[in-house]
C-alpha positions in Angstrom: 182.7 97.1 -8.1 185.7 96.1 -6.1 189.0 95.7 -6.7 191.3 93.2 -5.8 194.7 93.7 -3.9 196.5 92.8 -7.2 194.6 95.8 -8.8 195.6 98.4 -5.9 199.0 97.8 -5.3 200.0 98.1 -9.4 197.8 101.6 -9.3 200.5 104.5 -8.5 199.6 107.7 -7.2 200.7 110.5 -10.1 201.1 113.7 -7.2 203.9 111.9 -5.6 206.0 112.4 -9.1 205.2 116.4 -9.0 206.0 116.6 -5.1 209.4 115.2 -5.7 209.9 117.4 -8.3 208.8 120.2 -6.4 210.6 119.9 -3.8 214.2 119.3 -5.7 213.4 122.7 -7.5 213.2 124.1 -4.1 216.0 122.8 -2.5 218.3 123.6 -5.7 216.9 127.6 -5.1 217.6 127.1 -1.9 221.1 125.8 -1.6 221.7 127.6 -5.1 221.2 131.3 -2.6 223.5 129.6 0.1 226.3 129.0 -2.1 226.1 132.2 -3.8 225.7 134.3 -0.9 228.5 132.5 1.1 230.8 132.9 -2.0 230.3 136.6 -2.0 230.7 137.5 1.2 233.8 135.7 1.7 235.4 138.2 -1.2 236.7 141.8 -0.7 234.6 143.9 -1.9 235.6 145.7 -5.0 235.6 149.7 -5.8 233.1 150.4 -8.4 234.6 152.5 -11.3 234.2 156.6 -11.1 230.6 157.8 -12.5 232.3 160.0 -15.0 234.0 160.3 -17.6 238.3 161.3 -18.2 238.4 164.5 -19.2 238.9 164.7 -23.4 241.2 167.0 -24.9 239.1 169.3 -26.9 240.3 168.9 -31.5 242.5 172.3 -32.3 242.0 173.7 -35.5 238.9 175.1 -37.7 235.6 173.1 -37.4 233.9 171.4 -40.3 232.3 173.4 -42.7 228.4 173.7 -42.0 225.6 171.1 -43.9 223.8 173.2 -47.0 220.0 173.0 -45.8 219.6 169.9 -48.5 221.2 167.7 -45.6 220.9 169.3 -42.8 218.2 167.8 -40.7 218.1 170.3 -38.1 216.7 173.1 -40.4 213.8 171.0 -41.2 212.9 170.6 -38.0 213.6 174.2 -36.3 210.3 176.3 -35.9 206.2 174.9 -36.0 206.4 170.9 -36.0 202.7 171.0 -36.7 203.4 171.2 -40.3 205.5 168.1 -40.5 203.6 165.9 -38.5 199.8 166.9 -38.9 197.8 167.9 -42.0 195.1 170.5 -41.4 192.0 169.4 -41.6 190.0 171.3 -44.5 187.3 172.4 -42.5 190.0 173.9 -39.3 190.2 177.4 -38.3 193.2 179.1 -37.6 193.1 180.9 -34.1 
């Protein structure tokens, strides 16, 4: 089976598409890095801001008045967990 010249030259080779491609996405990293890398080291560098915190002035005065135990969360939780979050298996001993 052959094939004419006619034949050949319309055929196109599809891997010269993807290489084009690839190699704009690589020169777009590239001079992407460039640019940003020039445009940060010609600024001054900048002090970061203090780790902590201003100091608060502490509220004068009498505190609020403590939850009843129907709201409180905290006296649900305080003591053995095990009863909240496991049920004891009927046939489990107690050591």
């Amino acid at each position: 089976m052959e094939r004419t010249e006619e034949e050949a030259g319309r055929r196109r080779r599809g891997g010269r598409t993807v290489t084009l491609i690839g190699a704009a996405l690589v020169l777009g990293l590239v001079a992407g890095t460039c640019t940003g890398y020039l445009v940060q080291a010609g600024r001054a560098p900048t002090p970061l801001p203090p780790l902590s915190q201003p100091v608060l002035a502490q509220a004068r005065g009498e505190g609020p008045a403590p939850l009843p135990a129907a709201q409180d969360r905290r006296v649900r939780t305080d003591g053995d967990l095990r009863e909240l979050l496991l049920k004891k298996p009927r046939a489990a001993k107690h050591l």
